[in-house]
C-alpha distance (Angstrom), angle and dihedral (degrees) to the residues before:
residue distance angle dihedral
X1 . . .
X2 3.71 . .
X3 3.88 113.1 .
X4 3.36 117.3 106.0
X5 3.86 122.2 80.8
X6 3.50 104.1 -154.3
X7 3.81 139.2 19.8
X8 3.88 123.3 -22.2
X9 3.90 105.6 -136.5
X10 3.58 94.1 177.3
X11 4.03 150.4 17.4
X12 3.73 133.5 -172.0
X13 3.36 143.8 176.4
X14 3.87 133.8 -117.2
X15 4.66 103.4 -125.8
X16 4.28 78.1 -124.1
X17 3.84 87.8 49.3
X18 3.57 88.6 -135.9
X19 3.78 98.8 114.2
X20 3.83 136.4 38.3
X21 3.75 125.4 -159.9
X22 3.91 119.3 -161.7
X23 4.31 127.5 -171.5
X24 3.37 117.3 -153.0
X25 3.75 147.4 -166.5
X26 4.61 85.0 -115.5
X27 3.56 81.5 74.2
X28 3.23 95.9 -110.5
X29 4.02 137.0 118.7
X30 4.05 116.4 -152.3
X31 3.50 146.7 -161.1
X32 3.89 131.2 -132.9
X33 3.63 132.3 -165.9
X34 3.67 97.9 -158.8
X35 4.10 91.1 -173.1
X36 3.85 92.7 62.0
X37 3.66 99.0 57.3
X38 4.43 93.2 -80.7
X39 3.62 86.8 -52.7
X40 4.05 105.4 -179.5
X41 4.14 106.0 -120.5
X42 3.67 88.8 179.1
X43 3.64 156.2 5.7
X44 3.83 128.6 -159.6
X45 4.20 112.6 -162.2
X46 3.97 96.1 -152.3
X47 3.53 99.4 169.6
X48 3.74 109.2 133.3
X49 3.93 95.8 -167.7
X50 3.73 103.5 -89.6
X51 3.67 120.5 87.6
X52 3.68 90.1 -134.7
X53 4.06 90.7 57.7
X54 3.36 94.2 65.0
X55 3.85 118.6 126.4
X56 3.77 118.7 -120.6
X57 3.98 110.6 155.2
X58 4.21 113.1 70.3
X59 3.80 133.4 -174.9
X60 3.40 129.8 -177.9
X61 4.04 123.6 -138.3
X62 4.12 115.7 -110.5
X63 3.84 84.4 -115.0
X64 3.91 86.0 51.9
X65 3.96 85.4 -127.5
X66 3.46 104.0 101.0
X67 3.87 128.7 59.4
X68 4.09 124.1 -159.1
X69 3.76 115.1 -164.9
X70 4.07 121.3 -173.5
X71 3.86 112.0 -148.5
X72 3.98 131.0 -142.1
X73 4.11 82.6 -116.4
X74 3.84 96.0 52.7
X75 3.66 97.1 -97.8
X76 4.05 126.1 145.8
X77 3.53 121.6 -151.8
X78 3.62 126.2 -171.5
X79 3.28 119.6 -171.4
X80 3.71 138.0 164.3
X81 3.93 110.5 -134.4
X82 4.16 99.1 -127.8
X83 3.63 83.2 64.4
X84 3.46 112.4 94.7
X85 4.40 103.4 -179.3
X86 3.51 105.2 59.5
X87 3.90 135.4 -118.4
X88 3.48 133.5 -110.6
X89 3.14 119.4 -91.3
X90 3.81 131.4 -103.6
X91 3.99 108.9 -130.4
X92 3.45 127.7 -175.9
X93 4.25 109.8 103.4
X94 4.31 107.1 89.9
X95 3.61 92.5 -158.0
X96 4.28 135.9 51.0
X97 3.94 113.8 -65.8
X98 3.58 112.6 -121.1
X99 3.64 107.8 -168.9
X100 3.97 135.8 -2.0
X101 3.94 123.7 -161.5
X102 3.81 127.8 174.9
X103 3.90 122.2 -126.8
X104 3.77 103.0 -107.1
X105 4.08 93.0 -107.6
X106 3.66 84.8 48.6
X107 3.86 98.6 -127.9
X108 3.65 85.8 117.7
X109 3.73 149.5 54.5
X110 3.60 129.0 -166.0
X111 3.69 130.1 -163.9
X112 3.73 142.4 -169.1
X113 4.00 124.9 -154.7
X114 3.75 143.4 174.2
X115 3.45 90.4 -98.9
X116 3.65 89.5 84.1
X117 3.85 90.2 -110.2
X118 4.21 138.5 130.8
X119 3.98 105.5 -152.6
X120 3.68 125.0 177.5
X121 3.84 121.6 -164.4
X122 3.79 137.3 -160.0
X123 4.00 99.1 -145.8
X124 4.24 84.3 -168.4
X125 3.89 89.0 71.4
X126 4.14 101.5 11.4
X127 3.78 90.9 -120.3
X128 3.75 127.7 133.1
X129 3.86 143.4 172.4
X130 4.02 129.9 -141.6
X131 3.80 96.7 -134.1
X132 3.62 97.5 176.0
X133 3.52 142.4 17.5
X134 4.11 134.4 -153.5
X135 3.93 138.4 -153.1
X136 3.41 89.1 -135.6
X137 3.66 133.9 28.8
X138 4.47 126.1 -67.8
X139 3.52 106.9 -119.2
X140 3.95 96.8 169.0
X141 3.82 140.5 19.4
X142 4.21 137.6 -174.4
X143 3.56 142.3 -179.3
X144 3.61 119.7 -130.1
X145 4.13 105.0 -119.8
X146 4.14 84.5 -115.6
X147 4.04 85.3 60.9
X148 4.33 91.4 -130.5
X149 4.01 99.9 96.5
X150 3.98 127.8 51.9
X151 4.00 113.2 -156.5
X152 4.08 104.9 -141.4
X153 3.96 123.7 -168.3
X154 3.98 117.5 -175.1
X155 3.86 133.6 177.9
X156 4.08 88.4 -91.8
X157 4.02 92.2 77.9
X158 3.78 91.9 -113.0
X159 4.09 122.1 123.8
X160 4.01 107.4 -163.1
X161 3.60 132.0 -172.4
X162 3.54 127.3 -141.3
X163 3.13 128.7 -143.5
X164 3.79 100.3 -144.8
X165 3.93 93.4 -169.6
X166 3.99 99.0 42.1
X167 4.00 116.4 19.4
X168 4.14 88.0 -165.4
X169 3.66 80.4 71.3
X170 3.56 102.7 53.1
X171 4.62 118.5 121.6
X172 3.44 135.9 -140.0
X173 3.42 119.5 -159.5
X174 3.81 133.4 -162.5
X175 3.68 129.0 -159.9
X176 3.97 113.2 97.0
X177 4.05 122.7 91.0
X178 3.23 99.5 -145.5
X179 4.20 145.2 15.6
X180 4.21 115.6 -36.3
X181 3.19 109.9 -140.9
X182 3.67 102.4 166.6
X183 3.96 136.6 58.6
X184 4.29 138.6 172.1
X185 3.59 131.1 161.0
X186 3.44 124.8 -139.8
X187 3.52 119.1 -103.8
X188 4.10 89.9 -108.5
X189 3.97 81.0 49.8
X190 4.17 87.6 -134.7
X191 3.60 87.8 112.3
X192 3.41 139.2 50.2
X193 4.28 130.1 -170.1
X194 3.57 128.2 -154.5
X195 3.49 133.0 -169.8
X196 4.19 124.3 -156.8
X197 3.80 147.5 -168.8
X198 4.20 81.7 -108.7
X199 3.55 89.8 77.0
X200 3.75 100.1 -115.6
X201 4.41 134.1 111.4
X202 3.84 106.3 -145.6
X203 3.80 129.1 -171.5
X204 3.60 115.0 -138.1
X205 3.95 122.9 -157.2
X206 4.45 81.6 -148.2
X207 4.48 88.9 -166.7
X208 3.73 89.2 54.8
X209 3.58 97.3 50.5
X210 4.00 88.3 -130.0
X211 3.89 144.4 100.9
X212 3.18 113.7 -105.1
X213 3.97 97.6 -160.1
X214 3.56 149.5 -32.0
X215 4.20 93.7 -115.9
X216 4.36 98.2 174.6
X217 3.67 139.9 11.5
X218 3.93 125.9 -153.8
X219 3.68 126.6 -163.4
X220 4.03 87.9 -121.9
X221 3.44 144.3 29.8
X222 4.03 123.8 -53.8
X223 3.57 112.7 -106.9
X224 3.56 105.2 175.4
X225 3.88 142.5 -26.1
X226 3.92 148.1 175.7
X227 3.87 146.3 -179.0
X228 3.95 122.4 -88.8
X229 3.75 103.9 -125.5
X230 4.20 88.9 -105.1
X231 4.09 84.7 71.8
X232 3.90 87.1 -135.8
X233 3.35 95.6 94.4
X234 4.02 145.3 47.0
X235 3.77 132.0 -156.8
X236 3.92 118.9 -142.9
X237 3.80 128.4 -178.8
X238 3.61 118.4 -163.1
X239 3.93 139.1 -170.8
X240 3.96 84.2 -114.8
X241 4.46 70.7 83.1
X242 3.87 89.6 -116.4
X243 3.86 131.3 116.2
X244 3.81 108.9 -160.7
X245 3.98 135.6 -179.8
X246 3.59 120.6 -134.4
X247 3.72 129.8 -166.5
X248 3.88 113.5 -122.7
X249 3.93 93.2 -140.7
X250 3.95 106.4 177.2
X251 4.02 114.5 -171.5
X252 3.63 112.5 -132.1
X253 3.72 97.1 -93.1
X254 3.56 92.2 60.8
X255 3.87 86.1 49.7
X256 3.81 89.4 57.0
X257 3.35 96.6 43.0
X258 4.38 96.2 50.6
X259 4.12 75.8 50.0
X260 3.75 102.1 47.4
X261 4.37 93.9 53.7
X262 4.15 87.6 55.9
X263 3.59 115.6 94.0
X264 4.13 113.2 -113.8
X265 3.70 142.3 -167.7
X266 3.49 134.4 -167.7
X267 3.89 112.0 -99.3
X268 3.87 120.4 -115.5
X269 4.05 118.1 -105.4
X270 3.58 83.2 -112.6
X271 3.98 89.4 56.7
X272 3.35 88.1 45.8
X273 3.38 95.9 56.7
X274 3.84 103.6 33.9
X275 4.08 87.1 50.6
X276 3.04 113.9 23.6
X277 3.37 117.2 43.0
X278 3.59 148.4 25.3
X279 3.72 117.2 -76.6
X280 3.51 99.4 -126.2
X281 3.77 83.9 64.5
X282 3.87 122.1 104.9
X283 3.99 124.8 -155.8
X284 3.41 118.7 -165.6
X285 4.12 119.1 -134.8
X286 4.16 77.8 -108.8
X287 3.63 100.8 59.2
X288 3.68 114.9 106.4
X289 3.24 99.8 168.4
């Protein structure tokens, strides 16, 4: 899909996968239809005059309607892609955006800067909120598929989780060497991967407050990754110029453990019976097993 004249900071993908928008250092934001042989359906010149303005980091709107593009100067625009003049911009970051991801219902957009802060912003009234701040600066961000937790990574190894609904219960977790720069649920959202500068793709178990395993190792840094669809796998590509797929093999333990931190009832006699076993079978009001 030629287009762009200089470097593609970031891709994404349209929920239908029928589009994919793209940010780049030519300061300007495109649109692909991917069914039409990466046909361009639009392009968005967001250059604001300085070089350093320029936009570089894209994502596309769950609808696929709406586009929102962090700038060098710490600028969000949100635009929707029939609209030709564009919007004002949304200013409140002091420092380069990093990376910009939608809430999955798409009321929200969150954003993550080298001012060491997490902002999310409702483009319907231009207001936002810093809910977090970092010692070092946010090089990656994702919402959890249930739209309640947002997955940070910043420059001081750590991935945290925030709790969107109750900051008290908010995680840290330790485990990489060096800077994450890279996050995805998986499509159950009870796991999340990350990908660093130290070379490595871990698996976190995010309600235990533990990794779950180191699952692939590149010869450089981690650039960016996601889940296959099956959620038993996760794609990584890596300035080593490979993109690999690694098997997310938990043991057993780390089975039980995922299982023991969800909350559980016992099942109904009629669940019982309509689920779990055979329909001759009869279970007495006594039976607890």
């Amino acid at each position: 899909m030629p287009g762009h004249t200089d470097l593609v900071w970031s891709a994404a993908w349209s929920p239908d996968g029928r589009k994919i928008v793209t940010g780049s250092e030519d300061g300007t934001a495109r649109i692909w239809n991917t069914t039409a042989r990466g046909a361009e359906i639009a392009m968005l010149e967001v250059v604001t005059g300085e070089t350093d303005s320029r936009r570089g980091t894209a994502a596309l709107s769950p609808d696929g309607t709406t586009i929102a593009i962090g700038s060098w100067d710490g600028d969000l625009l949100v635009q929707c892609i029939d609209q030709r003049d564009l919007s004002p911009a949304l200013s409140g970051h002091e420092k380069d955006i990093n990376a910009v991801a939608w809430s999955p219902g798409g009321e929200s957009v969150a954003t993550a800067s080298d001012d060491r802060t997490i902002r999310v912003w409702n483009p319907s009234d231009r207001s936002h909120q810093v809910i977090a701040r970092c010692s070092k600066e946010v090089e990656a961000l994702a919402w959890s598929p249930d739209g309640r937790r947002l997955a940070v990574g910043s420059k001081d190894a750590m991935v945290r989780i925030l709790d969107l609904e109750d900051a008290n219960r908010s995680t840290e977790l330790a485990g990489h060497a060096d800077w994450v720069g890279c996050l995805a649920w998986s499509p159950s959202g009870r796991l999340l991967a990350s990908g660093s500068a130290d070379h490595t793709v871990r698996v976190w178990s995010p309600f235990s407050g533990r990794d779950s395993a180191v699952i692939g190792v590149h010869s450089g840094s981690v650039g960016t990754l996601n889940w296959l669809p099956d959620g038993n796998r996760v794609i990584s590509a890596s300035a080593d110029r490979t993109i690999r797929i690694w098997a997310v093999d938990l043991s057993d333990h780390d089975l039980l453990r995922i299982a023991n931190t969800r909350v559980t009832r016992r099942l109904t006699i009629g669940e019982r019976r309509a689920h779990l076993l055979p329909e001759q079978t009869v279970i007495t009001s006594g039976d607890e097993r």
